[in-house]
KEPADO-719511 format. One line per 2 residues: number of its first residue (from 1); for each residue z, y, x of C-alpha. Coordinates in Angstrom, 1 decimal. Layout:
BEGIN
NUM	Z:Y:X | ...
This chain:
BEGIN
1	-14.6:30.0:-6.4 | -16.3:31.2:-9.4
3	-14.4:33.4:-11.9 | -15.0:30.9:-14.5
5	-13.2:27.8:-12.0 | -10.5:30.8:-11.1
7	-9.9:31.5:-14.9 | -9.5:27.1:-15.9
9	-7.0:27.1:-12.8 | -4.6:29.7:-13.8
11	-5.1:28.1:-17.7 | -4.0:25.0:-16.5
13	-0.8:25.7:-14.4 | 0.1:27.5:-17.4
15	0.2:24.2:-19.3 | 3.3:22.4:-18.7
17	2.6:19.3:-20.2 | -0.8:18.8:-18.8
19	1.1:19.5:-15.2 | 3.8:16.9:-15.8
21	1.7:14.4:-17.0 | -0.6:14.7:-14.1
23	2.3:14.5:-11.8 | 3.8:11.4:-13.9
25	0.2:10.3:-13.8 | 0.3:10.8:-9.6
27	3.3:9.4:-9.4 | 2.5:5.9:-11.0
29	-1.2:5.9:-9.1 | 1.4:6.2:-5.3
31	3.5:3.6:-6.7 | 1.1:0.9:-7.6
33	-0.5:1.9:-4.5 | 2.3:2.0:-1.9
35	3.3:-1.4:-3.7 | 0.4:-3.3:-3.2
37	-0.4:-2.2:0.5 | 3.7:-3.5:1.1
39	3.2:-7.0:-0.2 | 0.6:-7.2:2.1
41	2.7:-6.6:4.6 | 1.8:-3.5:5.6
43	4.1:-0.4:6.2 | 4.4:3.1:6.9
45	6.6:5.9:5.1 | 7.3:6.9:1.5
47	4.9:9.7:0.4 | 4.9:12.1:-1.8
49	1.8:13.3:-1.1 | -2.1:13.2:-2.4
51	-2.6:9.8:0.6 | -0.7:6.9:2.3
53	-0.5:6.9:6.0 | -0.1:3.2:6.7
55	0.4:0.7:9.6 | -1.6:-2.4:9.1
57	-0.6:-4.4:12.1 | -3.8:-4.4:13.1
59	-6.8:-2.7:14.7 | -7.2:0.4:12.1
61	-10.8:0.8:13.5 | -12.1:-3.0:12.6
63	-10.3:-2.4:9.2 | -11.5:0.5:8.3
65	-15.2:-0.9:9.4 | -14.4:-3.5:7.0
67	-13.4:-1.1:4.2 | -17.2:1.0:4.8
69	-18.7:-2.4:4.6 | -17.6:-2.5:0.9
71	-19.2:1.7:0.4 | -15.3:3.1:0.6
73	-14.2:5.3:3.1 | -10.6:5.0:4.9
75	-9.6:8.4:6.5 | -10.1:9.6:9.7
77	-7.8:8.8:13.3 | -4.2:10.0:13.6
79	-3.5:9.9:17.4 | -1.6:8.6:19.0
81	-1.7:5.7:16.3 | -5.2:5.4:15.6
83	-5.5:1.6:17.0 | -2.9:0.5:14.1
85	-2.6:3.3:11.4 | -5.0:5.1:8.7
87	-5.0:7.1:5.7 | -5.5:6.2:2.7
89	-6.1:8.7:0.0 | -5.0:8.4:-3.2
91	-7.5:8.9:-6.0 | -7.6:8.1:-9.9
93	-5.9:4.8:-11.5 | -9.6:2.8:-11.5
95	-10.5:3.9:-8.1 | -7.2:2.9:-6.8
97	-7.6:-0.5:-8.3 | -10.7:-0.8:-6.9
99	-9.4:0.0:-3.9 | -6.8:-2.0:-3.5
101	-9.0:-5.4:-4.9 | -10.8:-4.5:-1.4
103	-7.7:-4.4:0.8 | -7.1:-7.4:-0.5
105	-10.3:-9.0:0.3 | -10.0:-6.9:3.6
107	-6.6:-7.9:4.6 | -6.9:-10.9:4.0
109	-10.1:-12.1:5.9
């Protein structure tokens, strides 16, 4: 880390509004997320974290195949429930919607 990237860092978790708007910001990006993965049927627990870790009722591996088809990349194996789970990292509003257009398209072929 540069002194310059050390220097923005410590600036911005100074800023108290900046932090809670990104966590509001986080919060709404998980939500619409989490929400559209559930009414396709899909589960898994409630995160509070930067990812969902979701159970499609399905083989993860063809899914996620299906997913790099479309040039975005599901995360990697949890074992032992690799054959029906993945990751999904969470990213910014517009990548999420993309995102979510293709587990549409995905989920539903």
């Amino acid at each position: 880390m540069s002194m310059l990237a050390a220097v923005a860092a410590v600036t911005a978790l100074q800023d108290k509004a900046h932090l809670d708007g990104e966590r509001e910001e986080n919060a709404q990006i998980r939500a619409f997320t989490t929400s559209a993965v559930r009414e396709l049927g899909c589960t898994g627990p409630d995160s509070q974290t930067n990812h969902l870790f979701v159970n499609l009722h399905r083989s993860a591996l063809a899914f996620r195949d299906a997913y790099l088809a479309q040039k975005i990349q599901l995360g990697r194996d949890f074992p032992p429930l690799q054959e029906t789970h993945t990751r999904i990292s969470l990213g910014s509003r517009e990548e999420m919607q993309v995102a979510v257009g293709v587990f549409r398209k995905v989920r539903s072929a």
